[in-house]
C-alpha positions in Angstrom: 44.3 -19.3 19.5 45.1 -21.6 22.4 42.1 -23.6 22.5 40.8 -24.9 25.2 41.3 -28.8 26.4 37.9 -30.4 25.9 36.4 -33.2 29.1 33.8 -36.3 28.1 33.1 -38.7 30.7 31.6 -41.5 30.0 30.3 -45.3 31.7 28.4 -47.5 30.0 26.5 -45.9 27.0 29.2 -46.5 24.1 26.8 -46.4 21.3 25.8 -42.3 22.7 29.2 -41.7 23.0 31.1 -42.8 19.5 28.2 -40.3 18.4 29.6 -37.9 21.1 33.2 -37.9 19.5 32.3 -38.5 15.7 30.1 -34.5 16.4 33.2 -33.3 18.1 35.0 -34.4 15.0 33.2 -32.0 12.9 34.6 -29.4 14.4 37.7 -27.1 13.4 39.3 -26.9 16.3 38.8 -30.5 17.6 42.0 -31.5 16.5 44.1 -28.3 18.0 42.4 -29.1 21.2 44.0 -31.2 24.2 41.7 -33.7 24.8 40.7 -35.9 27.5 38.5 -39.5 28.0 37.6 -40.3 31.2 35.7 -43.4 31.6 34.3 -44.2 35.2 35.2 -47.8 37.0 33.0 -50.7 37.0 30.7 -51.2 39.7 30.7 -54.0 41.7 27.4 -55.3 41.1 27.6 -54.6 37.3 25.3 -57.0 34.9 26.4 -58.5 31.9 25.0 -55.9 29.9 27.0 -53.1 31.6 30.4 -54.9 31.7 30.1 -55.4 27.9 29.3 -51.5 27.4 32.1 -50.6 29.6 34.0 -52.8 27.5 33.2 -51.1 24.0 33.5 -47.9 26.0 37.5 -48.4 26.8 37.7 -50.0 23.2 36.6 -46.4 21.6 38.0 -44.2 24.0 41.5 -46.2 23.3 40.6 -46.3 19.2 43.3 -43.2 18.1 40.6 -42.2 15.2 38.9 -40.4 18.2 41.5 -38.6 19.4 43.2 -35.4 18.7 47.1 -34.6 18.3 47.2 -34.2 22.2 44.5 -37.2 24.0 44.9 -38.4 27.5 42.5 -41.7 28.3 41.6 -42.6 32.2 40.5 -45.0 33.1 39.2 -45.4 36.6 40.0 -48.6 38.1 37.4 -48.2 40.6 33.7 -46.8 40.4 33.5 -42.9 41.5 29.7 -41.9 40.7 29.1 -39.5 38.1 29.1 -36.3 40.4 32.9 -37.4 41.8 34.1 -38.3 38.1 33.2 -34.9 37.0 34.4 -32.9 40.6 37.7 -34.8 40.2 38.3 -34.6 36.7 37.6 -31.2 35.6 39.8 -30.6 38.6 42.6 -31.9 37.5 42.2 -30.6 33.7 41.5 -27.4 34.6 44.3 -26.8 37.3 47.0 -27.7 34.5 45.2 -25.5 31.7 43.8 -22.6 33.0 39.7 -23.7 31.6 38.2 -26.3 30.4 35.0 -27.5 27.9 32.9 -30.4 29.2 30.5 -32.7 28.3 29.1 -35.6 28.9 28.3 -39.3 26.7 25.4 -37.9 25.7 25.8 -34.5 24.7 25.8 -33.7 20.8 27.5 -30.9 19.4 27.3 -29.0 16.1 30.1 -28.0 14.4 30.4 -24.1 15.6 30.5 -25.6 19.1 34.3 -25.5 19.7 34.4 -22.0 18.3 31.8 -20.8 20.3 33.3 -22.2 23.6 37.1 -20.9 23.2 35.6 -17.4 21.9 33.9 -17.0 25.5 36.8 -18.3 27.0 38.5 -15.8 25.6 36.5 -12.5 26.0 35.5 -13.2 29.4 38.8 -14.7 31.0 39.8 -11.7 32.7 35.9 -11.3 33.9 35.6 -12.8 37.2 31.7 -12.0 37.5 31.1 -14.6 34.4 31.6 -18.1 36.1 30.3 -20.5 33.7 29.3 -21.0 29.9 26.2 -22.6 28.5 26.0 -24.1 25.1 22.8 -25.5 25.8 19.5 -23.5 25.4 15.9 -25.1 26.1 12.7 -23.7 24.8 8.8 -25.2 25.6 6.3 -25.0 22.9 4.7 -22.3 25.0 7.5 -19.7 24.9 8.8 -17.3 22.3 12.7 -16.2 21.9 13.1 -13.0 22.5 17.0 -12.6 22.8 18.0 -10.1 20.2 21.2 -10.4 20.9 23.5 -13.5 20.1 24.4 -14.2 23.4 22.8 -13.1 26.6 23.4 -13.4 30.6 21.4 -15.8 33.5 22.4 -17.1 37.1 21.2 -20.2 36.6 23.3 -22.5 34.4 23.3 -25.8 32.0 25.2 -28.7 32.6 24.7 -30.2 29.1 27.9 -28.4 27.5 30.1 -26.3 29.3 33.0 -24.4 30.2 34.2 -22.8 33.0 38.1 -20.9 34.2 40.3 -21.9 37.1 39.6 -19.3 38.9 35.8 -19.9 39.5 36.2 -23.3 39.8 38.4 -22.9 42.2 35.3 -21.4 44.3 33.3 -24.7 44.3 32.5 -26.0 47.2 30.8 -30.0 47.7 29.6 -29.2 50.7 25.4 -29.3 50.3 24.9 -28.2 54.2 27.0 -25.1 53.7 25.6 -24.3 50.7 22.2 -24.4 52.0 23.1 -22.8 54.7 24.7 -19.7 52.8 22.0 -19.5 50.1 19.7 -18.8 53.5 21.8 -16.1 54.6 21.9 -14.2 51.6 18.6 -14.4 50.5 18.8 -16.6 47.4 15.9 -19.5 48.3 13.4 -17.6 45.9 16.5 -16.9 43.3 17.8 -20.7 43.6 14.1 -22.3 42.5 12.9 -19.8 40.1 10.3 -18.3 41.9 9.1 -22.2 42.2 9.6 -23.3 39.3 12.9 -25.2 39.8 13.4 -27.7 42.1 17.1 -26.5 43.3 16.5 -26.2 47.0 15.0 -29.9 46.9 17.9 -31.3 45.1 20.1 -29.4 47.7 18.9 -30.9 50.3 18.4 -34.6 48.9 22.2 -34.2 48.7 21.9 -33.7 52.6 20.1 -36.4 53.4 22.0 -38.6 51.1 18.8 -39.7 49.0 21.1 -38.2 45.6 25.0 -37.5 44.9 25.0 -35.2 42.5 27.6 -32.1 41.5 25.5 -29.8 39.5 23.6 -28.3 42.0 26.2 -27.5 44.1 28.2 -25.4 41.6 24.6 -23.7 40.7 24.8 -22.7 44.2 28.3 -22.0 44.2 27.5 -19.1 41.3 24.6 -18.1 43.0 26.5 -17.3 46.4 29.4 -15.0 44.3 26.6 -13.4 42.3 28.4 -15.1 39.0 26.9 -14.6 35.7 26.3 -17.9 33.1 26.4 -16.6 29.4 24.2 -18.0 27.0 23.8 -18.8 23.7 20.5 -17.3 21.9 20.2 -20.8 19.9 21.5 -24.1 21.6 24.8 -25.9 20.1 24.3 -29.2 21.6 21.4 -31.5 21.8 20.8 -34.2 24.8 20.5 -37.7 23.3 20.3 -39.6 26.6 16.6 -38.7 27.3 16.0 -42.6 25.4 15.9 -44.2 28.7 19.4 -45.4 28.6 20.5 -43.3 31.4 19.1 -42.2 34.6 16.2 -39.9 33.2 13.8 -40.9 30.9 12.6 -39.2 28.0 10.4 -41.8 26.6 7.2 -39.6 26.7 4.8 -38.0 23.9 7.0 -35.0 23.6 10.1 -34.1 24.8 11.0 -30.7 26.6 14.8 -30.9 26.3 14.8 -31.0 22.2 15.5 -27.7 21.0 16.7 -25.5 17.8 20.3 -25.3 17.1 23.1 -23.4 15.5 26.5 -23.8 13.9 27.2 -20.0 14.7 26.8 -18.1 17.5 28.7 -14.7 17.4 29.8 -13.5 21.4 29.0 -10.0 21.7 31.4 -8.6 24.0 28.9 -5.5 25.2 26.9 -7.9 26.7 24.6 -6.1 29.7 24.8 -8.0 32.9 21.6 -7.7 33.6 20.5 -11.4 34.3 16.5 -10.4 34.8 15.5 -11.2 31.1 17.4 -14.6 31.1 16.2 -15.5 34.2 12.9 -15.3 33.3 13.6 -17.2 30.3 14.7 -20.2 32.4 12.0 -20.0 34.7 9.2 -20.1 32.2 10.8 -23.2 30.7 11.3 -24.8 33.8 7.2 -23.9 34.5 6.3 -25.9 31.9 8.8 -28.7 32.1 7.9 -29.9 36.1 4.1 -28.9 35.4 2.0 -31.9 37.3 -1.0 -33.6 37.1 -3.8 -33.2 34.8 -2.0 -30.1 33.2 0.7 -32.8 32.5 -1.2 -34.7 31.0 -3.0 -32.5 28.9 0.2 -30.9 27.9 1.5 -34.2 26.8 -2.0 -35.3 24.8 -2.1 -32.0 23.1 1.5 -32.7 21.7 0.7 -36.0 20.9 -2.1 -34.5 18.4 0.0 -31.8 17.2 3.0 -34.0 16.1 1.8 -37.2 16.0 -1.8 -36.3 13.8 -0.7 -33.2 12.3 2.9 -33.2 11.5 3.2 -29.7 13.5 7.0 -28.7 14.5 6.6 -27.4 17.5 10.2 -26.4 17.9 
């Protein structure tokens, strides 16, 4: 097999991402795989605290235990943003190999999540209605899975584990007011926010108005406009670690939506229906409960307290 080259950014979180690479490690095909660091520039204004993560970020990303027989390290020598790190770098990877797997420093894999990648790769490379491929699969409290199959389609995708083929990629397009403008035209408003309970219109056009920078919305959209399928795993291989407060979300709450089961082994069946309607409505049940307001918040987040807190209940 020629596996696929694997992508982790990372800035100033070294401690998430030495645990990023040592789960990588666990996998069999980590060391056939090209990989590549990327590490984002300083910021100007960095504090103290930054500059010395930064610092023990270029120390591991350099340290040859985490590497595999093929590693490129960048280093950026000046500050991109997270959204340009990513647009630029899986640009570049994926222009010289054809696809790429990507993560970020604060995604943890299990050890069937190299496997799992390069099989979809592989079965759907010649497929140009599958654009993307999540590892990652939430689940609320609230909500049952039903997936009898190992793997199952959606049009809305993950960004926490990844992969994706030159040839979609290709299709993305940074442009938020053209986006906005084509998700209008063909009747995708309703499609892109979940019936309401996603917040992908807003985030599209904070991009406009320059109140966020971010990339993931826009190649959401860019799926969305060429009717692209995401395939999904029925159990999640990664986990998200960053929901501690370190990064730019906080998790630090009673409960935390984003934890979910996982799986060393997830078999791709290859006579997958395209039908995203069940996977859809997956998503937009999670994403219900996740940006739920209000009292009902808070009443969601006391009655997990109780149940794991005073009763030891798994609610996963």
């Amino acid at each position: 097999m020629n596996t696929a080259p694997i992508i982790v950014f990372s800035y100033n979180r070294s401690t998430h991402t030495q645990k990023v690479l040592e789960a990588l490690k666990k996998n069999t095909l980590f060391n056939e795989s090209p990989l590549y660091l990327f590490c984002d520039g300083l910021k100007e204004n960095a504090s103290e605290v930054d500059r010395n993560e930064h610092k023990r970020i270029v120390d591991i990303i350099h340290n040859e235990d985490n590497w595999t027989k093929d590693t490129t390290v960048v280093v950026q020598s000046q500050n991109l943003g997270l959204a340009k790190s990513i647009v630029q770098g899986v640009s570049k990877v994926i222009k010289k190999h054809g696809s790429a797997i990507i993560l970020e420093d604060d995604i943890i894999v299990t050890s069937g999540f190299l496997a799992y990648m390069n099989d979809a790769l592989q079965v759907y490379k010649d497929d140009p209605s599958v654009m993307h491929v999540n590892a990652y699969l939430p689940k609320s409290p609230f909500q049952k899975n039903k997936f009898t199959n190992s793997t199952f389609f959606s049009s809305h995708m993950s960004c926490w584990g990844w992969a994706t083929w030159e040839s979609s990629w290709n299709k993305f397009t940074s442009d938020s007011k053209q986006l906005f403008k084509e998700i209008e035209e063909k009747d995708l408003l309703s499609k892109i926010d979940l019936n309401g309970s996603f917040i992908g219109l807003e985030q599209l056009q904070n991009n406009i108005d320059g109140k966020i920078s971010t990339w993931a919305i826009k190649w959401l959209a860019t799926i969305l406009i060429n009717n692209g399928l995401c395939l999904n795993p029925s159990l999640s291989l990664v986990q998200n670690i960053g929901m501690d407060g370190s990064g730019v979300n906080s998790g630090l709450l009673f409960w935390n939506p984003y934890l979910t089961k996982q799986t060393d082994t997830i078999t791709i069946d290859k006579n997958l229906s395209k039908d995203t309607l069940l996977g859809d409505k997956y998503f937009e049940k999670f994403y219900r409960y996740v940006n739920v307001k209000g009292y009902k918040r808070f009443l969601i987040k006391l009655y997990f307290y109780i149940l794991n807190r005073i009763f030891k209940v798994d609610t996963l």
